[in-house]
Backbone as JSON, one array per atom type, in Angstrom:
{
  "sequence": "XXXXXXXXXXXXXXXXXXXXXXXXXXXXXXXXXXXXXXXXXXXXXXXXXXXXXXXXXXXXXXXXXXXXXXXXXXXXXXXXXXXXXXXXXX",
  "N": [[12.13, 3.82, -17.21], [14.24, 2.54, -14.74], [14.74, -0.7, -14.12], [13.12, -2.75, -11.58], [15.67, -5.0, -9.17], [15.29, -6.24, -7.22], [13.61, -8.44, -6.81], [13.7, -10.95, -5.61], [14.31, -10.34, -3.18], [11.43, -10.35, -1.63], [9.52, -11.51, 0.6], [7.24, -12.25, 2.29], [4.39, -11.27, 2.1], [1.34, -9.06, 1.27], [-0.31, -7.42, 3.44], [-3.71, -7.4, 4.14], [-5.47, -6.18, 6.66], [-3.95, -3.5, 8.31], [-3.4, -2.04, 11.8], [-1.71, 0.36, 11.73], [0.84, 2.55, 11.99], [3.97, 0.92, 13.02], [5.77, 2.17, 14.04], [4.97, 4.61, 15.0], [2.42, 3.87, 16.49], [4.04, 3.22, 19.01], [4.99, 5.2, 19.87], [3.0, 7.11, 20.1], [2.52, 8.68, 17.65], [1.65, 10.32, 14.6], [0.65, 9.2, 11.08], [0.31, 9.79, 7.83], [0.18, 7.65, 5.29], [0.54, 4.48, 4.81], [2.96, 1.83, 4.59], [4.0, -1.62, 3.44], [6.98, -3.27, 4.51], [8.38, -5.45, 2.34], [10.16, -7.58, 2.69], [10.65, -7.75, 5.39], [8.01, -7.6, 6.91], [7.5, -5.2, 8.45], [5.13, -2.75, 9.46], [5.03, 0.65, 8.26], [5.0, 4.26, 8.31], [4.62, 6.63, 5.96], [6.33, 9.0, 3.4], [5.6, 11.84, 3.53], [4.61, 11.72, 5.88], [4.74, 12.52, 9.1], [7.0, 11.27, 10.72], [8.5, 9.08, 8.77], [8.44, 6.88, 8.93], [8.88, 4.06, 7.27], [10.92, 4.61, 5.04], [12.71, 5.48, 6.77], [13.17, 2.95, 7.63], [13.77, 0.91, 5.64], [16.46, 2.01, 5.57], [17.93, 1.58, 7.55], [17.76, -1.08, 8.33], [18.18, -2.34, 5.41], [16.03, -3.17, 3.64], [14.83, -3.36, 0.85], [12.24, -3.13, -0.74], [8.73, -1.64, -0.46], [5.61, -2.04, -0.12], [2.28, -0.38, -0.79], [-0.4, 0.1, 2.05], [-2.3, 1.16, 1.42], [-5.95, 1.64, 1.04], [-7.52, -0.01, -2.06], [-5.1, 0.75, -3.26], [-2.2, -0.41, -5.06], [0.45, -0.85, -5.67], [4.19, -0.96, -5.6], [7.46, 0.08, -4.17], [10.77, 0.39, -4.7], [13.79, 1.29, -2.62], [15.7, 1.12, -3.36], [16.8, 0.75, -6.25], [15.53, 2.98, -7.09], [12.81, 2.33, -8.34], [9.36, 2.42, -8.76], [6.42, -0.07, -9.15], [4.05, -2.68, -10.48], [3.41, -5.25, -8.56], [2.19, -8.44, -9.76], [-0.36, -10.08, -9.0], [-0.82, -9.05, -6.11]],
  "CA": [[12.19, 3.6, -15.78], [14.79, 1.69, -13.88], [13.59, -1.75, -13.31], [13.75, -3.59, -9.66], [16.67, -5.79, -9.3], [15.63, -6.89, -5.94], [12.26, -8.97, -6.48], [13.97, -11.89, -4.82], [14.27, -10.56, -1.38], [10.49, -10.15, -1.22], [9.12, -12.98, 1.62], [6.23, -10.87, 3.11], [3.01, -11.27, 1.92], [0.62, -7.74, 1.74], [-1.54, -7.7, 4.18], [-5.56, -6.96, 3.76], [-5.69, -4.77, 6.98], [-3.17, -3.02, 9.53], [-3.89, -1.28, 12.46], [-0.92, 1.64, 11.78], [2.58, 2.56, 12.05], [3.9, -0.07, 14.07], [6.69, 3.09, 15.38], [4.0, 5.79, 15.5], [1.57, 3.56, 17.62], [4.3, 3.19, 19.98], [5.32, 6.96, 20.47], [1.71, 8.13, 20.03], [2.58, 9.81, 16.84], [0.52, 10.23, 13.4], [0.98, 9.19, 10.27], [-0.78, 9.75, 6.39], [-0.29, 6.92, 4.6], [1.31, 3.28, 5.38], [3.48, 0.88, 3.64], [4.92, -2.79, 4.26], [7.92, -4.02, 4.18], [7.63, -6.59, 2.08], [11.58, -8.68, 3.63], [10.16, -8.45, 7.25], [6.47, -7.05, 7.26], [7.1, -4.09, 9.34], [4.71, -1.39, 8.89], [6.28, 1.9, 8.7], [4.53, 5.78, 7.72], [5.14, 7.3, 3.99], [7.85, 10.21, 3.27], [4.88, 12.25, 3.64], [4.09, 11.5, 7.46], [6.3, 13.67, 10.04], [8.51, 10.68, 11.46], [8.94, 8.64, 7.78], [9.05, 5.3, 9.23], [8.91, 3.59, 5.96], [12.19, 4.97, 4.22], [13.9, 4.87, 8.08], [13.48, 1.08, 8.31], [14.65, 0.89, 4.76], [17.72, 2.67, 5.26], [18.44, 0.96, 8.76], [17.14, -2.49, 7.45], [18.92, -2.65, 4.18], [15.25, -4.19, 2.94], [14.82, -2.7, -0.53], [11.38, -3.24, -1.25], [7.62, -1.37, 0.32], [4.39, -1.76, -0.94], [1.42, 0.64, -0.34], [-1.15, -1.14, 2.03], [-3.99, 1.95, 1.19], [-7.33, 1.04, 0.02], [-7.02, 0.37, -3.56], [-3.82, 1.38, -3.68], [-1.1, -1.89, -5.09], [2.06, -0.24, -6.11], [5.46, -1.52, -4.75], [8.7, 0.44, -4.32], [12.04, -0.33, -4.33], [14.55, 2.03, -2.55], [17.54, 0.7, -4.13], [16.79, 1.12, -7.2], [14.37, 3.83, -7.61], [11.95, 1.82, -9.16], [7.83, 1.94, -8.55], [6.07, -0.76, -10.27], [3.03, -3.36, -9.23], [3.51, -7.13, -8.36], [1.08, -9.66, -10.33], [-1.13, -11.08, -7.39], [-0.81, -8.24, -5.24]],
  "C": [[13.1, 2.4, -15.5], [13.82, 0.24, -13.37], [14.21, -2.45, -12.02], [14.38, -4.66, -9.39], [16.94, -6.38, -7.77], [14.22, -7.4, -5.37], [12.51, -10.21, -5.89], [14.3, -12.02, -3.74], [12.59, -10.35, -0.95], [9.74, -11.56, -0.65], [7.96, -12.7, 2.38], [5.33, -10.66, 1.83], [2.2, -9.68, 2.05], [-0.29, -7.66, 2.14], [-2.87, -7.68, 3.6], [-5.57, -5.98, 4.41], [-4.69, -4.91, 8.13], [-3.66, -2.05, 10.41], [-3.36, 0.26, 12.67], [0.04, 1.71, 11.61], [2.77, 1.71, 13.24], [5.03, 1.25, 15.16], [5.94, 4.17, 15.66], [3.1, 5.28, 16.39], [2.37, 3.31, 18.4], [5.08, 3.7, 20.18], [4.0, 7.67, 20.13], [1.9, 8.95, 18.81], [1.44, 9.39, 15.64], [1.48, 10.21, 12.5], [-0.35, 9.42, 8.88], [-1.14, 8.35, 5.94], [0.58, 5.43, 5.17], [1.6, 2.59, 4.58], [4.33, -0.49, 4.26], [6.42, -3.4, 3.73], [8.36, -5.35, 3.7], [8.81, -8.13, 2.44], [11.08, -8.97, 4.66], [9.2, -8.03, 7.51], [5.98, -5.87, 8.01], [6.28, -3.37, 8.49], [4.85, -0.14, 9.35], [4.95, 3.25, 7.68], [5.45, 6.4, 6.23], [6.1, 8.52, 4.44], [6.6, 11.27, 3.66], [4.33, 12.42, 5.0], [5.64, 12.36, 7.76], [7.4, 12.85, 10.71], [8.7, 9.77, 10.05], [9.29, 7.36, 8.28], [9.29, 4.62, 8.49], [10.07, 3.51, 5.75], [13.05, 4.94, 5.53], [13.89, 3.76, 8.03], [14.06, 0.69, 7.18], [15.96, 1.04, 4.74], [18.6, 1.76, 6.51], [18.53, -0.78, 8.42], [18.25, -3.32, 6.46], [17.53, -3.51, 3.42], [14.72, -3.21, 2.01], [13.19, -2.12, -0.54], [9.84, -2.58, -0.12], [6.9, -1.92, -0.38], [3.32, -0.71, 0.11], [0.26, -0.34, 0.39], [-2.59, -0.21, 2.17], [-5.02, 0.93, 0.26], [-7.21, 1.31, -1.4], [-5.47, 0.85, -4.31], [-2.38, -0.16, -4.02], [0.05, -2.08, -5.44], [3.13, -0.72, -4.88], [6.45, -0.33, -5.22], [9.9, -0.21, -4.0], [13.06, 0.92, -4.46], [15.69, 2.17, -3.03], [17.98, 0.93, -5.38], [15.82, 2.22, -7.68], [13.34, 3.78, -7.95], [10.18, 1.45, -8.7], [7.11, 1.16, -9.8], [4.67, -1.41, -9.45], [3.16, -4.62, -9.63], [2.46, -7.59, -8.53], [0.6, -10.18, -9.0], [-0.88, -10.39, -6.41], [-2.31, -7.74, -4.46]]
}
């Protein structure tokens, strides 16, 4: 596996708890699962949800890096490089 060559733009802390997609609660839409941006904290809907906020703010953004903020769940991605892994002290 490709490793992540962009753990030094991460400035953004992972939350405990969010209330949603920050662009689906304001177009009323639904999402599955949620992830943060860990450059500027947005929280954005998984590839899996019907508007993909996540991987759009990525791509618009240029901020590499998500993490997952499900229960139990502590895995990070990084769009840039392909690379899922999990950050020590997450």
């Amino acid at each position: 596996m490709t490793p992540c060559t962009h753990l030094d733009q991460i400035a953004v802390a992972r939350p405990d708890q969010v209330p949603g997609c920050e662009d689906c609660l304001a177009i009323g839409g639904r999402w599955l699962h949620l992830r943060v941006c860990r450059s500027c904290g947005h929280i954005g809907c998984c590839d899996s949800s019907p508007n993909q906020h996540a991987s759009k703010h990525a791509r618009a953004s240029a901020h590499p890096i998500v993490t997952s903020v499900e229960p139990g769940e502590h895995w990070s991605y990084c769009y840039v490089d392909d690379a899922a892994f999990v950050l020590e002290g997450d």
